[in-house]
N, C-alpha and C positions, 0 to 999 in steps of 0.2 A: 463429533458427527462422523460418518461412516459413508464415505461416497468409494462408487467403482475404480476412477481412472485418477492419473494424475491432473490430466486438464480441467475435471471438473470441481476439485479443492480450489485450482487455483481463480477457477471461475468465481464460486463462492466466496474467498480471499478478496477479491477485487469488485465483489458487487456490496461487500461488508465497508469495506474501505471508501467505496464511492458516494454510500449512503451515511457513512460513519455512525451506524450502529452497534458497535462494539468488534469484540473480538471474539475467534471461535477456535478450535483445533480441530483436524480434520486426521482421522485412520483411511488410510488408499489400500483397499482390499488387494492389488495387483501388486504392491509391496510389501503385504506383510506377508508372503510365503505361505507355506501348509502346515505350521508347525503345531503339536498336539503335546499336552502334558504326559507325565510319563503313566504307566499304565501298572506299575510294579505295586506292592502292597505300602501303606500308607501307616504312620502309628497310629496304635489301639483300630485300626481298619475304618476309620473315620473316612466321609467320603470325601470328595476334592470338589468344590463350586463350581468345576466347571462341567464335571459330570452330571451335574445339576440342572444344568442350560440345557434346553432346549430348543434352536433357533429354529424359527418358521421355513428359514433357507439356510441351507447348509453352507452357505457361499458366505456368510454372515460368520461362523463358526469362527475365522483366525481373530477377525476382531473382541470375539468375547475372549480368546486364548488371550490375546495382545492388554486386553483389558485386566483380567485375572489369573491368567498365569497358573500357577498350581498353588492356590491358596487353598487351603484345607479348612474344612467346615467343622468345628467340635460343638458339644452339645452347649457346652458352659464354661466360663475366665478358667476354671480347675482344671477341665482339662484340655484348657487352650493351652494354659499355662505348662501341661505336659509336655502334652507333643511338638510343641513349638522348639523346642529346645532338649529334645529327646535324645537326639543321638550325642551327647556329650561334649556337646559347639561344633563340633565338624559339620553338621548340615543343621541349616535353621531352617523351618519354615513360617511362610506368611499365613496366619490362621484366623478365622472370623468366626464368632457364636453368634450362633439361634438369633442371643438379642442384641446383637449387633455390637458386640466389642468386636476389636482388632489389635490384633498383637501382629507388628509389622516383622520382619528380619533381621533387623538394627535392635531389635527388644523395645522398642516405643511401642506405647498400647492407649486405643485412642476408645473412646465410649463413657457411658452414663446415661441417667434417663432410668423413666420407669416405663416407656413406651415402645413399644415395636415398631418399628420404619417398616412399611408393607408395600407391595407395588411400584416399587422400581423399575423393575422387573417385571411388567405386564404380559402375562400370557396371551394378550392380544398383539395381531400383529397390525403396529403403525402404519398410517399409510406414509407415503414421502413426501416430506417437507415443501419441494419442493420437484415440480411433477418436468419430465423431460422435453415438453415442448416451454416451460419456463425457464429451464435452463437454458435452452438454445437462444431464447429470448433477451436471455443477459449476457450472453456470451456474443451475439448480433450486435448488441448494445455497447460492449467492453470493445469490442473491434471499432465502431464508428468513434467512439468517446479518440479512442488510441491513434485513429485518422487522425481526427480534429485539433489532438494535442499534437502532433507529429506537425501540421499543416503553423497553427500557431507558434507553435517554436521556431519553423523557417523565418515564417516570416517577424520574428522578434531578432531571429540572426541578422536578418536583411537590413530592420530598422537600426539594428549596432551598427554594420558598418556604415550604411549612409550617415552615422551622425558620427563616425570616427574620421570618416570621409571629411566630414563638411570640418570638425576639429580642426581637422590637417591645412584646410584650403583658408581657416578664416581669416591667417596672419597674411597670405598674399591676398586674402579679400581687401583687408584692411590698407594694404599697401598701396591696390590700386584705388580703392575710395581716395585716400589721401594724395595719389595722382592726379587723379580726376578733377576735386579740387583745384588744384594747383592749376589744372590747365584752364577751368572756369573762371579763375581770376585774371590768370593771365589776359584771356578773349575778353573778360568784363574792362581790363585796364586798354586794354588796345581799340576796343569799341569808344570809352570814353577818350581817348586821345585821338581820336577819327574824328566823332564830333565835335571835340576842342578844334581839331583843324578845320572843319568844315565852316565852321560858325564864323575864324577869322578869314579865312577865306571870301567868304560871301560881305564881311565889312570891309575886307580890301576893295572887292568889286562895287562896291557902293561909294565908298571913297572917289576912287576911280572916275565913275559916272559923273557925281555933281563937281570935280575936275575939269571936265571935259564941256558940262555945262557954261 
């Protein structure tokens, strides 16, 4: 795919990922330069693909260059097989026929088929995939999404420590629990020995009375 700037590959990167629809590659016209194949004579004068191309905007131009390069077009494998390798290994070229063999640099040659592949290449021009108030729209969307992760991760940092926190505290929780304890028995045992005194106490003074009777 062929977008302008670099913010908006990376927009399309991150709307492909968020929906997990696969994966794509992206050409950024603002990086790939002005660079043009060479314009010298070519073996047997055969022409070059990308002499070929004609793009609907010329601003498109470096990405068919970045595409294809100075791959040479011969009529047929015979005299792919020429020119490919014409100047005596010192320069290879990358060469495509008619009917679609390819004879890459390396000498790997890819083809077969009794059919012609047509319209690849459509002389009509596409419209855009995707139009630039929808992109503004995903990139609106990647900023809120980028908030809300930002905002969640705080607060998952926050929920660590309060529970590294409370980790820390639970041996002295536990120490005063078992204090505490101890002083409720203590007060339960002092309670019951108040009542024990109280109880003889009051048969002392009953004693007492019918004494006195």
């Amino acid at each position: 795919m062929v977008v302008d700037e670099v913010h908006q590959a990376q927009a399309c990167i991150e709307y492909l990922r968020q929906g997990n629809v696969g994966r794509a590659s992206f050409m950024v016209l603002e990086k790939l330069g002005k660079g043009t194949p060479d314009t010298g004579p070519t073996p047997e004068n055969v022409p070059r693909l990308y002499d070929l191309v004609v793009p609907k905007d010329k601003k498109f131009a470096p990405a068919f260059f970045k595409a294809i390069g100075t791959t040479l077009v011969a009529t047929d494998v015979e005299q792919a097989n020429r020119i490919a390798f014409s100047s005596g290994g010192t320069k290879r070229y990358r060469v495509v026929t008619l009917d679609g063999a390819l004879i890459e640099t390396s000498g790997a040659m890819s083809g077969g088929g009794n059919q012609v592949s047509r319209g690849a290449m459509s002389s009509k021009f596409a419209p855009a995939a995707v139009s630039a108030e929808v992109l503004q729209q995903y990139e609106k969307e990647t900023e809120q999404a980028t908030h809300k992760l930002q905002q969640a991760l705080h607060g998952l940092r926050e929920a660590e420590a309060e529970l590294d926190g409370l980790r820390t505290r639970g041996p002295q929780i536990d120490l005063s629990l078992q204090k505490l304890g101890m002083d409720i028995e203590n007060v339960s045992r002092r309670i019951a020995e108040a009542d024990k005194r109280i109880r003889d106490l009051r048969f002392e003074c009953l004693i007492v009375r019918k004494g006195k009777t």
